[in-house]
PQR file of N, CA, C, O and H, with PARSE charges and radii, in Angstrom:
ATOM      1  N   UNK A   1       1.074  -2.216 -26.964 -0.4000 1.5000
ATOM      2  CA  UNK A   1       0.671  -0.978 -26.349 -0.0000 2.0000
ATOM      3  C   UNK A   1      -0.675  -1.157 -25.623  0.5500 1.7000
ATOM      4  O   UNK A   1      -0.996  -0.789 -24.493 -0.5500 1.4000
ATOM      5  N   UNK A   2      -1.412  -1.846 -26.605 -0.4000 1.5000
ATOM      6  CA  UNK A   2      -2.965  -2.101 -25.522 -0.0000 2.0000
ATOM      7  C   UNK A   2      -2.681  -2.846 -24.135  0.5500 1.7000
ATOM      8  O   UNK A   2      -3.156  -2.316 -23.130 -0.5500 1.4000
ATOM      9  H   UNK A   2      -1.151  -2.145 -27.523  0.4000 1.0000
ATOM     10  N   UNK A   3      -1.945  -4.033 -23.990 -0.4000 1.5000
ATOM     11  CA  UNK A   3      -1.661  -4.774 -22.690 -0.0000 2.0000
ATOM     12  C   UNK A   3      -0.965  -3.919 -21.845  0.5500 1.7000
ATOM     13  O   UNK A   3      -0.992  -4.175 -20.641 -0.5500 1.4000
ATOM     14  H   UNK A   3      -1.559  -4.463 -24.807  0.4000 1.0000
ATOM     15  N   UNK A   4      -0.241  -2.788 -22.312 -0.4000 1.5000
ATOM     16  CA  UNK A   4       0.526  -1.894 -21.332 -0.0000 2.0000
ATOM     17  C   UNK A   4      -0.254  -0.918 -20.567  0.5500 1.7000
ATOM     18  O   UNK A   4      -0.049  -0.550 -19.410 -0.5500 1.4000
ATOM     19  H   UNK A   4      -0.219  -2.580 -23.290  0.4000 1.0000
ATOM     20  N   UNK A   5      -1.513  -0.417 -21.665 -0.4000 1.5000
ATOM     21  CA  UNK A   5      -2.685   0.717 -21.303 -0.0000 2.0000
ATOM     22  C   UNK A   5      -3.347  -0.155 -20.228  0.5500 1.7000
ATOM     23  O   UNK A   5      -3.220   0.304 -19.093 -0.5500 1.4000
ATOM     24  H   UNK A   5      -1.680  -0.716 -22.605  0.4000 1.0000
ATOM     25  N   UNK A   6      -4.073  -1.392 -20.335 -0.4000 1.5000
ATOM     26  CA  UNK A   6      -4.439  -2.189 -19.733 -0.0000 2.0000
ATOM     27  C   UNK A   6      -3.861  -2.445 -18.368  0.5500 1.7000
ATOM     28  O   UNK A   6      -4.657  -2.709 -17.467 -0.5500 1.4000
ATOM     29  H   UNK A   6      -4.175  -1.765 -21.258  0.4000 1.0000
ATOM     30  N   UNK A   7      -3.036  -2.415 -18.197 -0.4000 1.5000
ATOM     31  CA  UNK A   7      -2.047  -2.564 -16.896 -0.0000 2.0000
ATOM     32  C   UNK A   7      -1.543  -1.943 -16.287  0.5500 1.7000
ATOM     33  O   UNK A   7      -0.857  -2.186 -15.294 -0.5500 1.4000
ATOM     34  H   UNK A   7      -2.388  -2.200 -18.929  0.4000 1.0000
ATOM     35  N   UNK A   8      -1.909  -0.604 -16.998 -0.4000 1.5000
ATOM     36  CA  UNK A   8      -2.002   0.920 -16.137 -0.0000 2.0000
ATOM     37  C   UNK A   8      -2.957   0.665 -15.638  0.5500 1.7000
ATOM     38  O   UNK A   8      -2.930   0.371 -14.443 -0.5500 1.4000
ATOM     39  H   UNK A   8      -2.467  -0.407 -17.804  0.4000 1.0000
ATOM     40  N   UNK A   9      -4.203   0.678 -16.367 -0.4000 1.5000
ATOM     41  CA  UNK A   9      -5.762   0.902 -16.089 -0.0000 2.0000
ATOM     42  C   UNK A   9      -6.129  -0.257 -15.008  0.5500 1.7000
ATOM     43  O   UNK A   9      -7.242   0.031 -14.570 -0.5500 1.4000
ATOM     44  H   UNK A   9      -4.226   0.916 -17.338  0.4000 1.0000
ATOM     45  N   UNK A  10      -5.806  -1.059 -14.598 -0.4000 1.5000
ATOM     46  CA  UNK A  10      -6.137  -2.280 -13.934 -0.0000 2.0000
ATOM     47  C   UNK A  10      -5.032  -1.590 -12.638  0.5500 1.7000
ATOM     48  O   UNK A  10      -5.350  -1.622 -11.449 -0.5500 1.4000
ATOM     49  H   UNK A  10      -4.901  -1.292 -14.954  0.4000 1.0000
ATOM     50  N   UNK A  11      -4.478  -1.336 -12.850 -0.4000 1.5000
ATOM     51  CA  UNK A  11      -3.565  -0.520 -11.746 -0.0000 2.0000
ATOM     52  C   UNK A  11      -3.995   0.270 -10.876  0.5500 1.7000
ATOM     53  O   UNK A  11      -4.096  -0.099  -9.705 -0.5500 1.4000
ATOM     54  H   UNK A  11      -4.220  -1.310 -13.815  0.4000 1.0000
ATOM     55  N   UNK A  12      -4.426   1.850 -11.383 -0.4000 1.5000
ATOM     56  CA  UNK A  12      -4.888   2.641 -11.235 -0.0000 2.0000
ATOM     57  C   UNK A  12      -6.507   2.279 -10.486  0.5500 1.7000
ATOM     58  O   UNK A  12      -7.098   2.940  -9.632 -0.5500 1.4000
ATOM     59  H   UNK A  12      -4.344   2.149 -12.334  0.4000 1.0000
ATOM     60  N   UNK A  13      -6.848   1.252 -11.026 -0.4000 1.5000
ATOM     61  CA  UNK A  13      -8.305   1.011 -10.291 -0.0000 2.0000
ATOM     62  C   UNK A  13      -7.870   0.271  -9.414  0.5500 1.7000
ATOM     63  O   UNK A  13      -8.568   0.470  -8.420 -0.5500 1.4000
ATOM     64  H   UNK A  13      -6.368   0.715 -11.720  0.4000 1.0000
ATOM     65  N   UNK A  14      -7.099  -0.488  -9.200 -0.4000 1.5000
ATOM     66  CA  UNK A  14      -6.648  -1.467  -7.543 -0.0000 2.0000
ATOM     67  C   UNK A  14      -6.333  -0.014  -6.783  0.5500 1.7000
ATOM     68  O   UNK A  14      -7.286   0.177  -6.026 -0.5500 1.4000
ATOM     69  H   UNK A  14      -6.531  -0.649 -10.007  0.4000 1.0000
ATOM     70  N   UNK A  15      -5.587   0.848  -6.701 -0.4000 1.5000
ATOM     71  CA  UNK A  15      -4.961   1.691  -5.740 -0.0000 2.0000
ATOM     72  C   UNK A  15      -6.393   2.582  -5.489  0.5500 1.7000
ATOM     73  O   UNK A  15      -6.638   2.831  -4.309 -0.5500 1.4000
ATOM     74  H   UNK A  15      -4.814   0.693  -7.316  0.4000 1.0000
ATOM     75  N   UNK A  16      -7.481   3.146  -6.643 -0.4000 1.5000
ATOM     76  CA  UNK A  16      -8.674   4.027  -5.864 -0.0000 2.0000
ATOM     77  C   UNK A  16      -9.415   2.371  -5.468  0.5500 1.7000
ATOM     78  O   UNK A  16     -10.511   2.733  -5.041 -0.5500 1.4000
ATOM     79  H   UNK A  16      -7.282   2.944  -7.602  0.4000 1.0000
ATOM     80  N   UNK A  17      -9.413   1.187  -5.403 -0.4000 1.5000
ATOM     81  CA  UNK A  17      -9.986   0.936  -4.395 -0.0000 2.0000
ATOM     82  C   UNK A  17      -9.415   0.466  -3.632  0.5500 1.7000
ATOM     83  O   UNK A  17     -10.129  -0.533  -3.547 -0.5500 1.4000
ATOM     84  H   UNK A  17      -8.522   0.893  -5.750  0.4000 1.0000
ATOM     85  N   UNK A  18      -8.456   0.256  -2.729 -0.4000 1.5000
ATOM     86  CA  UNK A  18      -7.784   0.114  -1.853 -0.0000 2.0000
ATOM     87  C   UNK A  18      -7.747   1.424  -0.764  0.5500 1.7000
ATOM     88  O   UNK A  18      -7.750   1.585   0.456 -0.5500 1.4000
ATOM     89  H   UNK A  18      -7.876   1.067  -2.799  0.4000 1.0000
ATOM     90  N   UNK A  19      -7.707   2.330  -2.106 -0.4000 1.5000
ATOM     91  CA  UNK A  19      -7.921   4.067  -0.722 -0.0000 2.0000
ATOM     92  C   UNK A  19      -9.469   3.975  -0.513  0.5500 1.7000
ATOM     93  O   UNK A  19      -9.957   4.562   0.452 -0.5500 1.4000
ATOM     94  H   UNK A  19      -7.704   2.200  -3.098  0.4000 1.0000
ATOM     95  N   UNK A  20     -10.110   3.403  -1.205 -0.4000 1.5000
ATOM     96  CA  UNK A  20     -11.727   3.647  -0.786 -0.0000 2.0000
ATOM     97  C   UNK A  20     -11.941   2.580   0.479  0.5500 1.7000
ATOM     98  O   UNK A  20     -12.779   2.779   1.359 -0.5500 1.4000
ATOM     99  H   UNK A  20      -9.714   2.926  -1.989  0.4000 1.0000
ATOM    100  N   UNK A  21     -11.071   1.433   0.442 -0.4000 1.5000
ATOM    101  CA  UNK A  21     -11.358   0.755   1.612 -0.0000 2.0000
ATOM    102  C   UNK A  21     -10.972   1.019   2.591  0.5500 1.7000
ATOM    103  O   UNK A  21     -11.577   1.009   3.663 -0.5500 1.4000
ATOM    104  H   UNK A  21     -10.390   1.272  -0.273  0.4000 1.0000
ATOM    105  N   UNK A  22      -9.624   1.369   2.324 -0.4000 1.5000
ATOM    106  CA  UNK A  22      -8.805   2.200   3.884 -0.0000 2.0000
ATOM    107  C   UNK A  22      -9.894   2.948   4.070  0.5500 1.7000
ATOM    108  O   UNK A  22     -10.707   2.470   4.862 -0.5500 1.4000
ATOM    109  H   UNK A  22      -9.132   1.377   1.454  0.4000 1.0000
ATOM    110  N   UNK A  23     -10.100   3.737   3.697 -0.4000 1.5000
ATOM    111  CA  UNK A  23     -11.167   5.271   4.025 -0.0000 2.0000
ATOM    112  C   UNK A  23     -12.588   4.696   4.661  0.5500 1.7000
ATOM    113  O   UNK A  23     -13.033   5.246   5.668 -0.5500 1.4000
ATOM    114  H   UNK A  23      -9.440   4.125   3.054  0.4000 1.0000
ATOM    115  N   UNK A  24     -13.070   3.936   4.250 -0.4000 1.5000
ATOM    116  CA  UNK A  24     -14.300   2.832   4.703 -0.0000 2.0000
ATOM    117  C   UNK A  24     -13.807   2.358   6.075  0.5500 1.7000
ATOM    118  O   UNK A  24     -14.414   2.534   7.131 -0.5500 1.4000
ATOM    119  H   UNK A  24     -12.708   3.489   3.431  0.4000 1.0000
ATOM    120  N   UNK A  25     -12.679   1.760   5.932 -0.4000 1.5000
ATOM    121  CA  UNK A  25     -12.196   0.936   8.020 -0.0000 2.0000
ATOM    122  C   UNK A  25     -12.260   2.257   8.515  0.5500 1.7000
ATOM    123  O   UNK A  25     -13.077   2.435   9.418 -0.5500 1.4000
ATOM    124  H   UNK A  25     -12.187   1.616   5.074  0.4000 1.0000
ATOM    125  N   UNK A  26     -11.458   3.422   8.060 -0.4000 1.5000
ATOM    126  CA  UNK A  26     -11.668   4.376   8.744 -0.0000 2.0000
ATOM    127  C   UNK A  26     -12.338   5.253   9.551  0.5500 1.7000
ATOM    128  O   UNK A  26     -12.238   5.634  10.717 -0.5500 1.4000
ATOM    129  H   UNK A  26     -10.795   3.277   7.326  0.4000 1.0000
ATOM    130  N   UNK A  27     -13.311   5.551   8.269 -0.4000 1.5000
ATOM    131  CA  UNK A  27     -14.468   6.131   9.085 -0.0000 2.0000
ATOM    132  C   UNK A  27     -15.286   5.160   9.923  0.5500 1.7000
ATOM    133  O   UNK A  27     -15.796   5.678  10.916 -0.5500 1.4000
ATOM    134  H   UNK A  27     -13.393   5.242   7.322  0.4000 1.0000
ATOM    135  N   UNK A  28     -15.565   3.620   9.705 -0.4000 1.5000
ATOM    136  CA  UNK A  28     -16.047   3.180  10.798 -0.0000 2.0000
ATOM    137  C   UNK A  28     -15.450   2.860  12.022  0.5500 1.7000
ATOM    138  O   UNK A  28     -15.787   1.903  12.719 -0.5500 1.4000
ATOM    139  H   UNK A  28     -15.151   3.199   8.899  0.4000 1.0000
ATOM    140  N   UNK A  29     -14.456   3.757  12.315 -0.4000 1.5000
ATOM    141  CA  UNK A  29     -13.299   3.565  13.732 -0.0000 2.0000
ATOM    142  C   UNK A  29     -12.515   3.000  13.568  0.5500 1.7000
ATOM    143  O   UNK A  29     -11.741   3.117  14.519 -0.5500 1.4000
ATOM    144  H   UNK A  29     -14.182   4.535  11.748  0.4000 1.0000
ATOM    145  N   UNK A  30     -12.027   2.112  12.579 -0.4000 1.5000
ATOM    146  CA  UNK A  30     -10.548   1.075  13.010 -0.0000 2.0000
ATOM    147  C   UNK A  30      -9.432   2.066  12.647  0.5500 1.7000
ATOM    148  O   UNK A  30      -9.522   3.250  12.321 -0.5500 1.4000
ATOM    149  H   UNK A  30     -12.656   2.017  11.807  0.4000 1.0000
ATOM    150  N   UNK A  31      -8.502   1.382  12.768 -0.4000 1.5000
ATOM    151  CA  UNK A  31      -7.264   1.810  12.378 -0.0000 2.0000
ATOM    152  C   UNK A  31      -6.624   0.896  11.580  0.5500 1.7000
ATOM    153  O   UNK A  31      -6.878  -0.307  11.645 -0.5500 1.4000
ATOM    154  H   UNK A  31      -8.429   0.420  13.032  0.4000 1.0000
ATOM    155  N   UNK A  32      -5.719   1.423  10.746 -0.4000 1.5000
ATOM    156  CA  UNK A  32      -5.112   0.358   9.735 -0.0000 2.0000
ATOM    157  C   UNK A  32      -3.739   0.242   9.691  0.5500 1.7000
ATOM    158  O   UNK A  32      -3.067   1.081  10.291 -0.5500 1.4000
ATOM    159  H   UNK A  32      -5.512   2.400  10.693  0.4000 1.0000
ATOM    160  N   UNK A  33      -3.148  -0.753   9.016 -0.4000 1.5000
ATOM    161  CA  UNK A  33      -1.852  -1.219   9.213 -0.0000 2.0000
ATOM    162  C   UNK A  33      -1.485  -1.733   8.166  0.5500 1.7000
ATOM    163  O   UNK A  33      -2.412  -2.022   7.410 -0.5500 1.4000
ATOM    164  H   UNK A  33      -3.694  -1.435   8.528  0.4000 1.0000
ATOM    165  N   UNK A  34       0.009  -2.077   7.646 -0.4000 1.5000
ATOM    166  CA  UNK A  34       0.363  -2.952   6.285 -0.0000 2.0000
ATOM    167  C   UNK A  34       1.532  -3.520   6.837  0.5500 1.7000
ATOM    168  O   UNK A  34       2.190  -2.700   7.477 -0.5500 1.4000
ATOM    169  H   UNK A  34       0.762  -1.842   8.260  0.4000 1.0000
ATOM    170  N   UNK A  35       1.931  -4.492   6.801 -0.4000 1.5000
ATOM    171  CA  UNK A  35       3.032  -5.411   7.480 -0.0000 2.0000
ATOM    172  C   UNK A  35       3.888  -5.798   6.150  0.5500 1.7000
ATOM    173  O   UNK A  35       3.073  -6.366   5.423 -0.5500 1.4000
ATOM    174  H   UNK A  35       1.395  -5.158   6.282  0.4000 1.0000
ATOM    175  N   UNK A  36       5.048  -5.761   5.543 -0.4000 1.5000
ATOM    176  CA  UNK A  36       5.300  -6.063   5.073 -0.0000 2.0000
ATOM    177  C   UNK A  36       6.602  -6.912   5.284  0.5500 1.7000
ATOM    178  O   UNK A  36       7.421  -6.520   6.115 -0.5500 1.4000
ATOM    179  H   UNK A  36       5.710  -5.300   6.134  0.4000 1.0000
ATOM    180  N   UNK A  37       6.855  -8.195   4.481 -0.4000 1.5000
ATOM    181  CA  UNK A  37       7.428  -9.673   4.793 -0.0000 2.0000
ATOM    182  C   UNK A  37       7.929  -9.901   3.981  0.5500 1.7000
ATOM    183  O   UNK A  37       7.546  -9.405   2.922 -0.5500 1.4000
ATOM    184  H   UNK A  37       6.190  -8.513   3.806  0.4000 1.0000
ATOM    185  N   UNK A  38       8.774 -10.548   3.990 -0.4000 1.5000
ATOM    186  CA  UNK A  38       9.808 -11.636   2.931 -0.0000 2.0000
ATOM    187  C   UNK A  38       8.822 -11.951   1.990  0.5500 1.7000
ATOM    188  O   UNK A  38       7.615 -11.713   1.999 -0.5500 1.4000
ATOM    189  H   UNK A  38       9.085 -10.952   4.851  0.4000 1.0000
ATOM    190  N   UNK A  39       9.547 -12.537   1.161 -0.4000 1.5000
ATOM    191  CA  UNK A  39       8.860 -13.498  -0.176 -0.0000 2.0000
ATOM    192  C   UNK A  39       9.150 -14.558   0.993  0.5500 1.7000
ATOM    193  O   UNK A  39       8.227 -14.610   1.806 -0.5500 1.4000
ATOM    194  H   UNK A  39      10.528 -12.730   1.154  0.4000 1.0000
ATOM    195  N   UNK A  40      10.660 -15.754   1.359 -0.4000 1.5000
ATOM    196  CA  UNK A  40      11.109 -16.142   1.512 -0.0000 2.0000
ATOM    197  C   UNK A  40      11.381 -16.332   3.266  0.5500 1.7000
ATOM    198  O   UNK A  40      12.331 -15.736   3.773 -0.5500 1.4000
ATOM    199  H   UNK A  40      11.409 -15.711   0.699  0.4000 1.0000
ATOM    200  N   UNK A  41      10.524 -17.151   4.064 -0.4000 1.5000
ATOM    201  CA  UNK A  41      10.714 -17.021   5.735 -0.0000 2.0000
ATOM    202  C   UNK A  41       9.627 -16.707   6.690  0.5500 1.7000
ATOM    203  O   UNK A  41       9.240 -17.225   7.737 -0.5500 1.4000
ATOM    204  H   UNK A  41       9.752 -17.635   3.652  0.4000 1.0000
ATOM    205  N   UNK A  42       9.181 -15.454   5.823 -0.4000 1.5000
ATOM    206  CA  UNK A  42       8.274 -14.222   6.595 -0.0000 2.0000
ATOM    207  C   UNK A  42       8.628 -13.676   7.702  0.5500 1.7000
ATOM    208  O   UNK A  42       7.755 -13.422   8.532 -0.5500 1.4000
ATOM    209  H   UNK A  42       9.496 -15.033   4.972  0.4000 1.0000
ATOM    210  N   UNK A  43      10.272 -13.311   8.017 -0.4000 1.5000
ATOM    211  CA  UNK A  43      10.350 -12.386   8.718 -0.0000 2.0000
ATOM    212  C   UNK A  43      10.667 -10.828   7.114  0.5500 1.7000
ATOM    213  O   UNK A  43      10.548 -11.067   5.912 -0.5500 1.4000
ATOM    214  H   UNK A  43      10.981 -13.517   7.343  0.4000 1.0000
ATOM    215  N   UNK A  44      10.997  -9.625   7.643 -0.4000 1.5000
ATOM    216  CA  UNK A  44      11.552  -8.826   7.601 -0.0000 2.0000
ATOM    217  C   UNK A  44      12.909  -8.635   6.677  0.5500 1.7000
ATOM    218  O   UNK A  44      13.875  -8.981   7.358 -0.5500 1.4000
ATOM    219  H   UNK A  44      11.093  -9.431   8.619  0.4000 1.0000
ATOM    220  N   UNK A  45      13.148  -8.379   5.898 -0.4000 1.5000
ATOM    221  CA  UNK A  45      14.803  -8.610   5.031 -0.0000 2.0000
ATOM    222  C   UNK A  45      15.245  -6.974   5.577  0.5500 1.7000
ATOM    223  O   UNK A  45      14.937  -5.783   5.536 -0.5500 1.4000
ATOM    224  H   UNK A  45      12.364  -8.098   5.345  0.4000 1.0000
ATOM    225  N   UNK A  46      16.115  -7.875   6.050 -0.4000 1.5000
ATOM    226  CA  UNK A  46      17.335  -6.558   6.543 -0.0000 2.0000
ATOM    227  C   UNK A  46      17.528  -5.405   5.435  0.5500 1.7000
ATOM    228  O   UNK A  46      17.305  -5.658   4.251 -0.5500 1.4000
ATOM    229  H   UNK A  46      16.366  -8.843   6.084  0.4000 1.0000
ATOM    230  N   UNK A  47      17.973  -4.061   5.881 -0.4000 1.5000
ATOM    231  CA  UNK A  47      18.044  -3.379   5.031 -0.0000 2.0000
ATOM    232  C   UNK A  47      16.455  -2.723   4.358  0.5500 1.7000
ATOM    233  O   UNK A  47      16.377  -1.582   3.901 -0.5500 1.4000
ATOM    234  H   UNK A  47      18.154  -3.855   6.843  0.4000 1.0000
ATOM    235  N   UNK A  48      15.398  -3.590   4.408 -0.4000 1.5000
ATOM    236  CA  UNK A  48      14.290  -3.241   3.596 -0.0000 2.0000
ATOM    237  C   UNK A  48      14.312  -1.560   3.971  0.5500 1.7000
ATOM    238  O   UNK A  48      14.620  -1.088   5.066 -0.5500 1.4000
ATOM    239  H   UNK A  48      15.461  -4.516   4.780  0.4000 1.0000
ATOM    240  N   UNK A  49      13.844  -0.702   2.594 -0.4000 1.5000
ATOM    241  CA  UNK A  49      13.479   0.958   2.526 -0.0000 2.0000
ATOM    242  C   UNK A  49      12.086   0.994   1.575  0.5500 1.7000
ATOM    243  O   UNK A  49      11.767   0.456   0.515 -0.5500 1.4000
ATOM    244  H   UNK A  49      13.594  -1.085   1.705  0.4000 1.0000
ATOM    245  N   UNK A  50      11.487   1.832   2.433 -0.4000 1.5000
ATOM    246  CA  UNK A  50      10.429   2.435   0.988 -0.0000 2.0000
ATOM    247  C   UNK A  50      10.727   3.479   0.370  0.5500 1.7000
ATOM    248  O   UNK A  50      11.173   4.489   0.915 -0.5500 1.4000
ATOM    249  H   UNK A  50      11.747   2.270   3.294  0.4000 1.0000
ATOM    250  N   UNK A  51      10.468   3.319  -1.090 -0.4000 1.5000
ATOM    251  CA  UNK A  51      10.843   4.310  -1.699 -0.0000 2.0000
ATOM    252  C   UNK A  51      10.076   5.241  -1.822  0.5500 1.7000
ATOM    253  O   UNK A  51       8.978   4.858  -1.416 -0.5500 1.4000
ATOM    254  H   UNK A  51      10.106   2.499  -1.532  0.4000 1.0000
ATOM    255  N   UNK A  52      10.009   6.769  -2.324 -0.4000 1.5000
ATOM    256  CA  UNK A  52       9.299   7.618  -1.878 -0.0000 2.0000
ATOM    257  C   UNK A  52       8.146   7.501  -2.534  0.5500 1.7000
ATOM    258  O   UNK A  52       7.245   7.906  -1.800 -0.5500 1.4000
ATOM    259  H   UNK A  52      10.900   7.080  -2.654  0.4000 1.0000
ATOM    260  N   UNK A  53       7.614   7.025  -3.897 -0.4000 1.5000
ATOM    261  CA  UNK A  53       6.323   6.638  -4.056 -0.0000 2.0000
ATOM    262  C   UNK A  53       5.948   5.481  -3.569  0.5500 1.7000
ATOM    263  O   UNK A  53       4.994   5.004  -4.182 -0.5500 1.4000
ATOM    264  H   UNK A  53       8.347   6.696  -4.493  0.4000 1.0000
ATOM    265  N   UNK A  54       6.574   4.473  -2.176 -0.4000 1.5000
ATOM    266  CA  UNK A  54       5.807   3.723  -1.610 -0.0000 2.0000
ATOM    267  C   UNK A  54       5.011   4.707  -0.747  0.5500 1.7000
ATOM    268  O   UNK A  54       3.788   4.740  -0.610 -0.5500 1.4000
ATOM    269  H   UNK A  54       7.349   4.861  -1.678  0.4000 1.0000
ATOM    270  N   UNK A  55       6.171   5.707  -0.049 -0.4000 1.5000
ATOM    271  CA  UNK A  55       5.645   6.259   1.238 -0.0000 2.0000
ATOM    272  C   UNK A  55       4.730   7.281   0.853  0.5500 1.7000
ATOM    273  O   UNK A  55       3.919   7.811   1.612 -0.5500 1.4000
ATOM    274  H   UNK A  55       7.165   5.680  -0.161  0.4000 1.0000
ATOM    275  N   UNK A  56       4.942   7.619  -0.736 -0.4000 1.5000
ATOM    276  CA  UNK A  56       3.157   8.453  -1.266 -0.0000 2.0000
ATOM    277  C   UNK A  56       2.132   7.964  -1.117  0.5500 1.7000
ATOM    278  O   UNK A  56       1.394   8.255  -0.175 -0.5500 1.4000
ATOM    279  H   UNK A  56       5.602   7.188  -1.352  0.4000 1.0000
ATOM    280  N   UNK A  57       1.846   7.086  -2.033 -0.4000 1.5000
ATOM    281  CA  UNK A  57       1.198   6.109  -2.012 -0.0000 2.0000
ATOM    282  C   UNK A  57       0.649   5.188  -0.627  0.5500 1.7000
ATOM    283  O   UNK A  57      -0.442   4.675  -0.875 -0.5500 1.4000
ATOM    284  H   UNK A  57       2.445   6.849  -2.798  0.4000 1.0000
ATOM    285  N   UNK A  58       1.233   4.825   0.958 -0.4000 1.5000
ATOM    286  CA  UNK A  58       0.884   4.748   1.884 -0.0000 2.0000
ATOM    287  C   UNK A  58       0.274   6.147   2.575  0.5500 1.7000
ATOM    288  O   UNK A  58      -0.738   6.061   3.270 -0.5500 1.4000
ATOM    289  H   UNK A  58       2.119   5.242   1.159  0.4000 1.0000
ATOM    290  N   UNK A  59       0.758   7.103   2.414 -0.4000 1.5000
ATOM    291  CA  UNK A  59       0.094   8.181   2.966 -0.0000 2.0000
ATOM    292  C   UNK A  59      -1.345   8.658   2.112  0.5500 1.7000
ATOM    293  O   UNK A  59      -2.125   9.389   2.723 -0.5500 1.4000
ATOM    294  H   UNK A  59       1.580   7.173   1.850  0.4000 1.0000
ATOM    295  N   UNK A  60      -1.585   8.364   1.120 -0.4000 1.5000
ATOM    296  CA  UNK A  60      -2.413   8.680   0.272 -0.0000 2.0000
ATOM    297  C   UNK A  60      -3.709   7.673   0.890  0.5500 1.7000
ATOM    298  O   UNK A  60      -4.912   7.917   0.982 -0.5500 1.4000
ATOM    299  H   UNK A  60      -0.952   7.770   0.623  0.4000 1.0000
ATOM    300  N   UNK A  61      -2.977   6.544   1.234 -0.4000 1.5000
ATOM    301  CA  UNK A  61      -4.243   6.017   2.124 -0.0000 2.0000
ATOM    302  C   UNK A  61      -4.391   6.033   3.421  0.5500 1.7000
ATOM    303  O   UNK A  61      -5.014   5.105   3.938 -0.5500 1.4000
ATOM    304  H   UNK A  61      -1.999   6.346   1.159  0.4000 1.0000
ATOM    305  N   UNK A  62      -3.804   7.183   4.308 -0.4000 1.5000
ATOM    306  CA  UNK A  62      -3.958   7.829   5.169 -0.0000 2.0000
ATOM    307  C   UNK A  62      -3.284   6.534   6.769  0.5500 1.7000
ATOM    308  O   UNK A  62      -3.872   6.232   7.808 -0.5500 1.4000
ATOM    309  H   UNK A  62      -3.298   7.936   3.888  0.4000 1.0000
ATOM    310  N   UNK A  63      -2.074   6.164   6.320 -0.4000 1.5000
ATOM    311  CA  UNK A  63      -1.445   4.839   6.560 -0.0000 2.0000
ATOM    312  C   UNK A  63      -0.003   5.751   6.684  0.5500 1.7000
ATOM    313  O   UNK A  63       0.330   6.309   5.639 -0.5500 1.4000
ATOM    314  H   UNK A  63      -1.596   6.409   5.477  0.4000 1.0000
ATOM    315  N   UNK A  64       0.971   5.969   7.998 -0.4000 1.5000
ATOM    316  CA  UNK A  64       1.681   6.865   7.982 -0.0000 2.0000
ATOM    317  C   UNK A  64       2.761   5.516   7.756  0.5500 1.7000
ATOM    318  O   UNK A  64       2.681   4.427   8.324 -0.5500 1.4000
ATOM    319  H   UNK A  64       0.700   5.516   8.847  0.4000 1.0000
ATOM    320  N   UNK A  65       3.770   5.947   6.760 -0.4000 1.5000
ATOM    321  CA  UNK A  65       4.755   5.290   6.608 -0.0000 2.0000
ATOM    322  C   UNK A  65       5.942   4.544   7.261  0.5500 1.7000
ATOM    323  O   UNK A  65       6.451   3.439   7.070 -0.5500 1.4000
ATOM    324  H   UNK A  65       3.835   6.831   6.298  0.4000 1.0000
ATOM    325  N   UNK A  66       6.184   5.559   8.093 -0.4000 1.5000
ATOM    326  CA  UNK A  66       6.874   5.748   8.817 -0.0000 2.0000
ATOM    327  C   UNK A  66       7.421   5.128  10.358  0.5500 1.7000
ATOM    328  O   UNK A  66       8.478   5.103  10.988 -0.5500 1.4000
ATOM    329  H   UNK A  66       5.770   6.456   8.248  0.4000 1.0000
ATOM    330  N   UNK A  67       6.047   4.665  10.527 -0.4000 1.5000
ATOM    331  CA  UNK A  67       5.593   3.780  11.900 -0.0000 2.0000
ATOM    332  C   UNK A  67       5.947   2.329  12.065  0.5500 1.7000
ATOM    333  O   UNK A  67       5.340   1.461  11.437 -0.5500 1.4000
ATOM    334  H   UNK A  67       5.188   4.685  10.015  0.4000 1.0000
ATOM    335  N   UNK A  68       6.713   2.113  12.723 -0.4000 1.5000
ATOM    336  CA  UNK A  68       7.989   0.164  12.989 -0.0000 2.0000
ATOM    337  C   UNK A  68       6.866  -0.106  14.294  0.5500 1.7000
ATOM    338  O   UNK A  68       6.649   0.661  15.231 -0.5500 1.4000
ATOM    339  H   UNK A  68       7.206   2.817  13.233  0.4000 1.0000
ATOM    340  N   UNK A  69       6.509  -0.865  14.145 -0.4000 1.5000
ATOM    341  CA  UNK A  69       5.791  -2.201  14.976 -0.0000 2.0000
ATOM    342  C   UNK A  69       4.938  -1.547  15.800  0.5500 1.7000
ATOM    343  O   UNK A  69       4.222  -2.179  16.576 -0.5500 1.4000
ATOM    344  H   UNK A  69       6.686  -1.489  13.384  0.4000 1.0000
TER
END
């Protein structure tokens, strides 16, 4: 149970800082992006979907989901 609490908690702190960095490129003008790739090639695997707590979770860092190339 402790390694599981742990791996929430180590979780939960990667995602507020990841929105604190998005939010940081942000306000200093950039714009941001997430490309996501094969394990295997590095193109694209056919079929790929996000599921709706990917596309929370991307919008939460102000990163619209939705947007192809």
């Amino acid at each position: 149970m402790e390694k599981l609490l742990r791996a929430i908690q180590l979780s939960l702190e990667a995602t507020e800082a990841s929105r604190d960095a998005v939010q940081e490129i942000l306000k200093r003008g950039a714009d941001t992006g997430i490309f996501f790739l094969s394990g295997r090639g590095g193109a694209e695997p056919d079929g790929f979907e996000l599921t709706e707590q990917d596309r929370d979770f991307l919008r939460s860092l102000s990163i619209r989901p939705d947007r192809r190339g």
